[in-house]
BADO-968012 format. One line per 8 residues: number of its first residue (from 1); their letters; for each residue y, z, x of N, C-alpha, C. Coordinates in pm, 1 decimal. Layout:
NUM> A> Y:Z:X:Y:Z:X:Y:Z:X ~ ...
***
This chain:
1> XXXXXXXX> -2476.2:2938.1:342.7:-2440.2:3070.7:293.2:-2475.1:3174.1:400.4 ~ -2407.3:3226.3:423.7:-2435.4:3354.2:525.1:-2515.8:3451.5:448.5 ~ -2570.8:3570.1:532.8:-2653.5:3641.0:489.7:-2545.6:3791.0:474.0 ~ -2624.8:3897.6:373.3:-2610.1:3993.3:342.2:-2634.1:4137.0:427.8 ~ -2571.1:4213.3:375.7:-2609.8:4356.0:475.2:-2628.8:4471.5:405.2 ~ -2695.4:4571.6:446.6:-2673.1:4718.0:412.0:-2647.4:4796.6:509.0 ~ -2571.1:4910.2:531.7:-2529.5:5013.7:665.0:-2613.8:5164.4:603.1 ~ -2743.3:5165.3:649.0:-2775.5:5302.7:573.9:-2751.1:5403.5:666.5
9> XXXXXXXX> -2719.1:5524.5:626.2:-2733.5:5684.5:754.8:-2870.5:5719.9:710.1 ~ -2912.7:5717.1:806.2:-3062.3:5838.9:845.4:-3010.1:5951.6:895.4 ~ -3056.1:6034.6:842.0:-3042.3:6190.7:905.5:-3106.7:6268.2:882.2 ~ -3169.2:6363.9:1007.7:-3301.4:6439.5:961.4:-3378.5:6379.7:900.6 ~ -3413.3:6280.3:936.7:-3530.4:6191.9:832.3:-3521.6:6146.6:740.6 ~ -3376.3:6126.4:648.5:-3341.9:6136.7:511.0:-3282.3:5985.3:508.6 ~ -3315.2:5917.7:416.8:-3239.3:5822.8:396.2:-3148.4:5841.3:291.2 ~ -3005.0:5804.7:330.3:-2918.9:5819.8:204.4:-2834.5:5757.1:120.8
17> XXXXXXXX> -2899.0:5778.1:40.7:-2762.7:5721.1:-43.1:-2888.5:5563.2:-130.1 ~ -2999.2:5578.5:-98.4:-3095.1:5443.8:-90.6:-3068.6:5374.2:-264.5 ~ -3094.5:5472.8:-393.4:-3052.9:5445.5:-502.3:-2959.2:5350.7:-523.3 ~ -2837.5:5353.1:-477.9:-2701.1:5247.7:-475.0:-2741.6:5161.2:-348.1 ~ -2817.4:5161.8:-292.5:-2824.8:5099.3:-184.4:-2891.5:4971.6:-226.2 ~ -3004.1:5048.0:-305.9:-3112.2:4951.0:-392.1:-3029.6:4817.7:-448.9 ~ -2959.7:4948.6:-552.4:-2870.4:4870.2:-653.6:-2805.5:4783.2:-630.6 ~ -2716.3:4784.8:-528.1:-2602.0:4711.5:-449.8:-2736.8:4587.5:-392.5
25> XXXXXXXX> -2808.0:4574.5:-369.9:-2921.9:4479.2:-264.2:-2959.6:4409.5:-392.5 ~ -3004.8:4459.6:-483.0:-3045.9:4391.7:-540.1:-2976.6:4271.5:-653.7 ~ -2886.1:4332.0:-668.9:-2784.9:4302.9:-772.2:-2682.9:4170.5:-634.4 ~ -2708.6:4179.0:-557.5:-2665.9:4121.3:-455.5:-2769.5:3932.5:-426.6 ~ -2864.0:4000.0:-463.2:-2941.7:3893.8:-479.2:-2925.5:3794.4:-602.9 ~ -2943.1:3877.4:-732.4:-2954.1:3823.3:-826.0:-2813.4:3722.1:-835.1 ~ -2703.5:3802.0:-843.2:-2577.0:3698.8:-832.5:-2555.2:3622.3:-731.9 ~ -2627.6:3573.9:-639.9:-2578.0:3476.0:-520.4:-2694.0:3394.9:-550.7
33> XXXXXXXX> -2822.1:3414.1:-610.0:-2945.7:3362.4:-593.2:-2979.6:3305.6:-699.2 ~ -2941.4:3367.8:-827.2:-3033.3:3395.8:-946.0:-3166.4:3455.9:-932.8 ~ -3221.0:3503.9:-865.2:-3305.2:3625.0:-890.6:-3347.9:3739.2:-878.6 ~ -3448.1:3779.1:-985.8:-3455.3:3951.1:-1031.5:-3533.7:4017.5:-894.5 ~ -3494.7:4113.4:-806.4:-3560.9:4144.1:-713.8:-3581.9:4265.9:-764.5 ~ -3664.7:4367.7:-687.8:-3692.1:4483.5:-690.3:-3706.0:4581.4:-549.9 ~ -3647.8:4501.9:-439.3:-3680.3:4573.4:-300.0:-3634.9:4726.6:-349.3 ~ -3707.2:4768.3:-220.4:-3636.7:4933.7:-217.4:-3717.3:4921.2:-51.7
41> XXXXXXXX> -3483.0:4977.6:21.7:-3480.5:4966.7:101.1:-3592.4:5079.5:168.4 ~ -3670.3:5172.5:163.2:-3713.1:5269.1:177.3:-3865.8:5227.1:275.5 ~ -3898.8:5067.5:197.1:-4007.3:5060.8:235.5:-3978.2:4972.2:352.1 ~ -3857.4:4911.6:348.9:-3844.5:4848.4:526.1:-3804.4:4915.1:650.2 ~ -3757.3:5057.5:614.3:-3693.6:5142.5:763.3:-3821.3:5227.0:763.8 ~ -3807.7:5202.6:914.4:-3932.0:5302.1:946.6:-3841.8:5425.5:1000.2 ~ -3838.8:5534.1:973.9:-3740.7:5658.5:1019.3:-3758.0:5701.7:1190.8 ~ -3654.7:5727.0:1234.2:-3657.9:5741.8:1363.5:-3706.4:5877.6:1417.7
49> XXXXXXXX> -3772.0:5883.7:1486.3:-3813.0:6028.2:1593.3:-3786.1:6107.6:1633.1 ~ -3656.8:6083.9:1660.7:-3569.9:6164.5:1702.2:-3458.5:6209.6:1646.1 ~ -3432.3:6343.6:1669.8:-3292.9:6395.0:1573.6:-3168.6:6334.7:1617.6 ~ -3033.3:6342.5:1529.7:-2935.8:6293.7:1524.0:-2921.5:6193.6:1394.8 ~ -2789.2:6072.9:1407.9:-2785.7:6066.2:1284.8:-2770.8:5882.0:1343.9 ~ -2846.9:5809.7:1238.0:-2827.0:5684.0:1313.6:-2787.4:5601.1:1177.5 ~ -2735.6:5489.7:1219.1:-2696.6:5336.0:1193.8:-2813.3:5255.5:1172.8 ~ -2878.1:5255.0:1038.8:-2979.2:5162.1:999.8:-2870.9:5023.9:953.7
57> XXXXXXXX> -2929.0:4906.5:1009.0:-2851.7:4775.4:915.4:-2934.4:4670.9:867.8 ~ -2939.6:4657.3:760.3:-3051.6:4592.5:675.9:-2989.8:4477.2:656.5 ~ -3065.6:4376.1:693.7:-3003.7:4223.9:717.0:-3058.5:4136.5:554.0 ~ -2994.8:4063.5:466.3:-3094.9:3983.7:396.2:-3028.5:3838.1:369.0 ~ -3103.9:3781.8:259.1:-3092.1:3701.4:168.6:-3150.6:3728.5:37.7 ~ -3219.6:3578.4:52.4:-3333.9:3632.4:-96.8:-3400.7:3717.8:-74.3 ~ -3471.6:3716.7:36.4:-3552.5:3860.1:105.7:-3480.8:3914.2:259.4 ~ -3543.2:4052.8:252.0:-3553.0:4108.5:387.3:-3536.7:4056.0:546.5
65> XXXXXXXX> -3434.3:3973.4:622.9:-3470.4:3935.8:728.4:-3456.3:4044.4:823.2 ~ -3420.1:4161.8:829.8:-3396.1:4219.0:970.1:-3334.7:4335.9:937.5 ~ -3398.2:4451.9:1008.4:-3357.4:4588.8:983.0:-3365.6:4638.4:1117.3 ~ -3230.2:4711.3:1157.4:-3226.8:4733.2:1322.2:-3150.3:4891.4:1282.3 ~ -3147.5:4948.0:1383.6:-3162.0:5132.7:1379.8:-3073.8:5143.5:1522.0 ~ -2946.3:5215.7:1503.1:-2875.4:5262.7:1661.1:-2797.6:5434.5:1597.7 ~ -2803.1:5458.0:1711.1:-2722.5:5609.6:1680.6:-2570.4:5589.0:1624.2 ~ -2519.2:5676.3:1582.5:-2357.1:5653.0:1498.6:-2306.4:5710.3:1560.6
73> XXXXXXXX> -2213.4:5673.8:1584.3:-2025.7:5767.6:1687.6:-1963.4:5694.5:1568.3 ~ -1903.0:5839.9:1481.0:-1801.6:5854.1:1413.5:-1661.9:5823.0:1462.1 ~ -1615.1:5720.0:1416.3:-1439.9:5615.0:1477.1:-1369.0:5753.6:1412.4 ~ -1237.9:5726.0:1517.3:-1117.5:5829.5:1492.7:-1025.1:5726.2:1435.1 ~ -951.8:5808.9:1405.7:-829.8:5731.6:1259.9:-712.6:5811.2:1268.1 ~ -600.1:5800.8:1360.1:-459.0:5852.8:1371.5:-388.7:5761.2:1296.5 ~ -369.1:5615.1:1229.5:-291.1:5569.6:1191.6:-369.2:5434.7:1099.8 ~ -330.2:5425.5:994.5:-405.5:5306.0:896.9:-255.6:5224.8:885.7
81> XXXXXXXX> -290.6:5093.4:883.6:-145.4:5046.2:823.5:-173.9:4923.8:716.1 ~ -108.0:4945.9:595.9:-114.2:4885.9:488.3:-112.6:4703.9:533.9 ~ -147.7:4638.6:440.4:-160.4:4511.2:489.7:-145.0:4395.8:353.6 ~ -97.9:4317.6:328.5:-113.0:4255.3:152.2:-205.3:4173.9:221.2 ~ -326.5:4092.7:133.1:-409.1:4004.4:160.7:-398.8:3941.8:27.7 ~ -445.4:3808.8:-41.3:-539.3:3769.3:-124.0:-668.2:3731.4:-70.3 ~ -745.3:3832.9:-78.4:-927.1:3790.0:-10.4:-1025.1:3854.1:-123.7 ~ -1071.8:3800.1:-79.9:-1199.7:3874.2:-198.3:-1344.1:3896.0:-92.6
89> XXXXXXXX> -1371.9:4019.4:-109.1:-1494.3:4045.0:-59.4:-1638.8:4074.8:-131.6 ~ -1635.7:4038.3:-251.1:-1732.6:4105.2:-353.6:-1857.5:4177.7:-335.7 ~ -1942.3:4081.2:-242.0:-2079.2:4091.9:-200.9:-2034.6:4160.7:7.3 ~ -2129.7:4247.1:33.6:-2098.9:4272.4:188.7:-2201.6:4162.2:258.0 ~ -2100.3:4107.5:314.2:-2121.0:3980.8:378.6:-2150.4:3960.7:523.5 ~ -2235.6:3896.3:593.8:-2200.9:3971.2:745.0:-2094.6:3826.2:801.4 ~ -2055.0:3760.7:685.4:-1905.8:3684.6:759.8:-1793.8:3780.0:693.3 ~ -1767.8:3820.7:774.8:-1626.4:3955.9:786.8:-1500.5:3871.2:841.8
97> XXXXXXXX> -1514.1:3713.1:851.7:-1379.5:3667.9:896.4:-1263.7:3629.8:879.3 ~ -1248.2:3679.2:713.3:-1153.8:3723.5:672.9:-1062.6:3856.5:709.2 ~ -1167.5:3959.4:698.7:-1126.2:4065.5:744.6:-1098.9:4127.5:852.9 ~ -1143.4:4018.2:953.5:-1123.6:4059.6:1074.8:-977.9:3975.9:1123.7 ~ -929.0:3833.4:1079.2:-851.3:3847.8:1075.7:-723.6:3929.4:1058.7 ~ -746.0:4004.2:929.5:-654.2:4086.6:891.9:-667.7:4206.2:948.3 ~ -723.1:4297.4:1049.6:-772.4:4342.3:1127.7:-648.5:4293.7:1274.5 ~ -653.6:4172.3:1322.7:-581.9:4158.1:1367.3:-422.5:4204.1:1406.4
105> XXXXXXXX> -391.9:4213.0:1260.0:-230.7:4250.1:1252.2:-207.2:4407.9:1258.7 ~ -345.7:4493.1:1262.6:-259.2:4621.9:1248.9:-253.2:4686.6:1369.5 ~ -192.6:4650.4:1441.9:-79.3:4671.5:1590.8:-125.6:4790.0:1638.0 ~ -53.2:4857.8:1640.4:-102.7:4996.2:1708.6:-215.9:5119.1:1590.9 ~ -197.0:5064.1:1525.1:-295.4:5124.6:1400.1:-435.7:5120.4:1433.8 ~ -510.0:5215.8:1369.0:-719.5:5230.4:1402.1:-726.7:5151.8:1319.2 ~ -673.6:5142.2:1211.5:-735.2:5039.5:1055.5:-638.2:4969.6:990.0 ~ -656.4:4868.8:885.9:-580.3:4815.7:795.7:-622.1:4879.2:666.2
113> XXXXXXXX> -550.7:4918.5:548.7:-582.4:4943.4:394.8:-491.5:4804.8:352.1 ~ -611.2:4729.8:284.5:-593.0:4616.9:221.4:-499.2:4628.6:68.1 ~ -396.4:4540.3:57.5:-315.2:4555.5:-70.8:-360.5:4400.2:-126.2 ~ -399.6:4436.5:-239.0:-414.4:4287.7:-257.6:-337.4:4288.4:-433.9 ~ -237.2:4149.0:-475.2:-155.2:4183.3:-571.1:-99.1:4319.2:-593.0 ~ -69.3:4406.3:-526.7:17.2:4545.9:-517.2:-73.6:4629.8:-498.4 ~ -171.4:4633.4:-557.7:-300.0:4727.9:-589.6:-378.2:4774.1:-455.4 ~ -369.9:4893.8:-414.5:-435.3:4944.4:-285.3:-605.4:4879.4:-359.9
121> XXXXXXXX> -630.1:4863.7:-210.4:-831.6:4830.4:-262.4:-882.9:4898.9:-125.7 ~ -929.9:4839.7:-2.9:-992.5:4952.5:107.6:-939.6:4910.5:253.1 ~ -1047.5:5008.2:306.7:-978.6:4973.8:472.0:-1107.8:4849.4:507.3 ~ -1088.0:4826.8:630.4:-1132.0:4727.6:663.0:-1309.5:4791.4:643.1 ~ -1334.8:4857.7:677.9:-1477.8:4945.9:676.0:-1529.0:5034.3:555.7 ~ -1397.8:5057.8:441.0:-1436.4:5235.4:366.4:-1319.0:5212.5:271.5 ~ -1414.8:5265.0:167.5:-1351.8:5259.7:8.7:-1252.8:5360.5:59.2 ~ -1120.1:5391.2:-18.3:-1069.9:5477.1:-1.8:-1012.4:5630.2:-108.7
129> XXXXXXXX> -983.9:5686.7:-137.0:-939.3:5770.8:-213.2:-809.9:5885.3:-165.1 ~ -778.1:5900.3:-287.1:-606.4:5997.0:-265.1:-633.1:6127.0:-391.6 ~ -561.0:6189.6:-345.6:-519.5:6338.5:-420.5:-442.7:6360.6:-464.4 ~ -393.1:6377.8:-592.2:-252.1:6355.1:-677.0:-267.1:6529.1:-692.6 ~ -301.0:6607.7:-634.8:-293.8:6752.5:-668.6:-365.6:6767.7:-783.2 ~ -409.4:6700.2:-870.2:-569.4:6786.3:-936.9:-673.8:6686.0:-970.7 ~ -670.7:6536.0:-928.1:-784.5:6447.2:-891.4:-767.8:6374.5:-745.5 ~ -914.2:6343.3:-712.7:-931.0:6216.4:-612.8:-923.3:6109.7:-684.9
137> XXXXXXXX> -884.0:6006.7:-694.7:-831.6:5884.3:-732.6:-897.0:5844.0:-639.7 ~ -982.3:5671.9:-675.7:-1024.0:5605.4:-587.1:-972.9:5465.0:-684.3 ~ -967.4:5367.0:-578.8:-882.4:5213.8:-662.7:-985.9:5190.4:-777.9 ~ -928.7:5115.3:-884.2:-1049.2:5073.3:-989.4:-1134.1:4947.3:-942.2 ~ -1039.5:4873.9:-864.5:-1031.4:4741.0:-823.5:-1072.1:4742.7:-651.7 ~ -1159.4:4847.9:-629.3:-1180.9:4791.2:-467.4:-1260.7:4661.8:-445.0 ~ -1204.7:4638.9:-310.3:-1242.9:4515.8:-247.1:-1404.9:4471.8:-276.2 ~ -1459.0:4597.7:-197.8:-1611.1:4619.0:-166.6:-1658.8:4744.8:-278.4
145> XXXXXXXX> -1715.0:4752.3:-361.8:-1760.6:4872.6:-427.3:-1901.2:4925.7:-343.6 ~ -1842.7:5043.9:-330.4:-1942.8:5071.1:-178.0:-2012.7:5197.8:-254.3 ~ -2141.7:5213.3:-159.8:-2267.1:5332.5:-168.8:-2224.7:5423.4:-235.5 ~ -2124.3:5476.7:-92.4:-2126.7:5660.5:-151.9:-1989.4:5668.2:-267.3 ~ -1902.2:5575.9:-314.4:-1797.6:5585.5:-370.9:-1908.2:5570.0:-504.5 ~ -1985.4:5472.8:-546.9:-2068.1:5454.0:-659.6:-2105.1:5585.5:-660.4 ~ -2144.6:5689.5:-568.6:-2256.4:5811.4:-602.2:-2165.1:5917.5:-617.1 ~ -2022.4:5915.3:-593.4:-1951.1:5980.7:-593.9:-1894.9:6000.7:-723.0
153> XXXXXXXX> -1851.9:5914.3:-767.6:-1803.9:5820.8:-935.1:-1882.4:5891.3:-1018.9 ~ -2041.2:5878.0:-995.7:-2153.5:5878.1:-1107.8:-2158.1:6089.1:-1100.0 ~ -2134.6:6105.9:-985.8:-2085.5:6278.0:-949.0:-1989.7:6356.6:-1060.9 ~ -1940.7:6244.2:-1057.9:-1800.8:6287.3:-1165.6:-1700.6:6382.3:-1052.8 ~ -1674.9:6345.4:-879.8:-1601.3:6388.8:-801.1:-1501.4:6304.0:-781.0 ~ -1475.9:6147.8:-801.8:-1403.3:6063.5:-839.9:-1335.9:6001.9:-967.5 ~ -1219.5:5961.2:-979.9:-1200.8:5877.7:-1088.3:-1131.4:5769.8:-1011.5 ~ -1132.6:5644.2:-1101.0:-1094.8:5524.5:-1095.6:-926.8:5529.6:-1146.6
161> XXXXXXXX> -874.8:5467.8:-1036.9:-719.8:5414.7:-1109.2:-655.7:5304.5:-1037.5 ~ -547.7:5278.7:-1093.5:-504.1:5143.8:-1008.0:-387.6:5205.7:-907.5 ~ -420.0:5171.0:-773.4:-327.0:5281.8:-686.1:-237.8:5175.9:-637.7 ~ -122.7:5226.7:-626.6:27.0:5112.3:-542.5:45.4:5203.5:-428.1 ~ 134.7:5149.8:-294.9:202.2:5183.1:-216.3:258.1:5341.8:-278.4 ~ 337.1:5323.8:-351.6:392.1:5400.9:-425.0:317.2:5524.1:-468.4 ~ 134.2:5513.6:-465.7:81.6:5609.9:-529.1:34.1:5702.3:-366.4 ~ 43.7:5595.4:-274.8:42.6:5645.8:-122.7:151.6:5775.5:-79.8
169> XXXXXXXX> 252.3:5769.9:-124.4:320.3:5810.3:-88.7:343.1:5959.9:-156.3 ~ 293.4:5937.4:-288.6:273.3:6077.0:-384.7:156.8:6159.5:-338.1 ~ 58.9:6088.1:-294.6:-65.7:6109.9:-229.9:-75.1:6300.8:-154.6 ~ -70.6:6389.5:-213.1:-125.6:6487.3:-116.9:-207.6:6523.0:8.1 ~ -329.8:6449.8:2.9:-431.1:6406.5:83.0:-484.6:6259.6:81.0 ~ -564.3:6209.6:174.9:-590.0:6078.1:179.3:-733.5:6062.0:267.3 ~ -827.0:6020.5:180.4:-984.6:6041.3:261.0:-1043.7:5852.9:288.6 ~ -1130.4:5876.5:331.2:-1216.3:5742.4:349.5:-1350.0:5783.7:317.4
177> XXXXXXXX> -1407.4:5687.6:284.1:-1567.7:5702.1:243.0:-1663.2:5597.6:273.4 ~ -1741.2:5576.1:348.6:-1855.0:5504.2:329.5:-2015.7:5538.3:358.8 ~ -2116.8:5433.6:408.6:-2236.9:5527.6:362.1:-2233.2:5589.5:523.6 ~ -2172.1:5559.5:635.8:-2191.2:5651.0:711.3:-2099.8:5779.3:746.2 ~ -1987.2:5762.3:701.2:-1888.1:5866.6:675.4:-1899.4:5976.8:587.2 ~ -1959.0:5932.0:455.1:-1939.1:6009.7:384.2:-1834.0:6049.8:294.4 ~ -1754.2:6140.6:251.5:-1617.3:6110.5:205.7:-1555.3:6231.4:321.6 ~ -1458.9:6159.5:389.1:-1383.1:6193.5:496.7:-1267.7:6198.7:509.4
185> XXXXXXXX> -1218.4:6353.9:457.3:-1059.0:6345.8:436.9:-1023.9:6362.7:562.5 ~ -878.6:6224.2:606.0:-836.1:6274.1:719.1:-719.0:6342.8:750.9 ~ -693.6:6392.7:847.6:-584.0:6529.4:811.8:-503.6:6428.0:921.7 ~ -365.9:6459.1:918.9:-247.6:6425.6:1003.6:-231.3:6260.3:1061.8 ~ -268.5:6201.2:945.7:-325.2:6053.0:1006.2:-163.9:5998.9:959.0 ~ -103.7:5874.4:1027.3:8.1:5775.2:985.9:-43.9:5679.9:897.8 ~ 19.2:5683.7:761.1:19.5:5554.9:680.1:85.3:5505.2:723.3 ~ 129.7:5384.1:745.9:228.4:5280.6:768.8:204.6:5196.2:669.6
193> X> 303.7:5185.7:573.9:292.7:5124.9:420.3:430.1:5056.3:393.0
***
């Protein structure tokens, strides 16, 4: 069995997002393991010294193996291109070789947005969400149910729906989210769908 991950942002000293982070770790354990853990990632990062905003990655299994800390450069995104898969990613896995396959095919594109049975689910990295002109819509059915989309949800700044190609295209705006992004609408980007 391969091992597990977390991607936390530190910033200004802050760890974020750690609550779902918990949740997601722990609940991560229990279903691959059968058991009840209680970590909290809080007590394995030691916070960094210096200002800026970094890339904590919390390695596990049943327990804690490895927590490593690098600065973040935010990826640019001119073009996502839709992709059908049947994969399942449930748990964040650090075997991504599914996805990196599919990764493969998007040609001149920064990213793939995964379609799996019609139903938009995410990009290769980040839950995604759309703007129908008076909600953000995020899939009900994503791939990965990620950090900040859970904290976003529980915000009541998201709702859940089942999104098609079709809902791409009605789409007003179109953002990405994860725990180092944040929710990141991108402006003038190519769907290719």
């Amino acid at each position: 069995m391969s091992l597990f991950f977390e991607t936390i942002r530190i910033e200004r000293g802050e760890i974020h997002n750690a609550k779902y982070h918990n949740l997601r770790l722990n609940g991560t354990i229990c279903a691959n393991f059968d058991i009840k853990t209680s970590y909290d990632i809080r007590d394995y990062i030691t916070l960094p010294e210096e200002e800026g905003i970094y890339r904590c990655r919390l390695t596990y299994d049943r327990e804690i193996r490895d927590v490593s800390m690098s600065p973040y450069r935010k990826r640019a995104y001119h073009a996502i291109r839709a992709v059908d898969a049947d994969i399942a990613y449930p748990f964040k896995s650090t075997d991504r070789s599914a996805i990196e396959r599919l990764c493969e095919t998007r040609g001149e594109s920064d990213d793939i947005l995964i379609v799996r049975e019609g139903l938009l689910t995410d990009t290769s990295i980040a839950n995604i969400a759309l703007f129908d002109g008076l909600h953000w819509l995020t899939p009900a059915t994503p791939l990965l149910p990620g950090t900040m989309r859970a904290s976003l949800l529980e915000a009541g700044m998201l709702k859940t729906a089942d999104l098609t190609r079709k809902s791409l295209q009605k789409a007003t705006k179109f953002a990405l989210m994860n725990a180092m992004t944040g929710f990141y609408q991108l402006k003038n980007i190519i769907l290719n769908y």
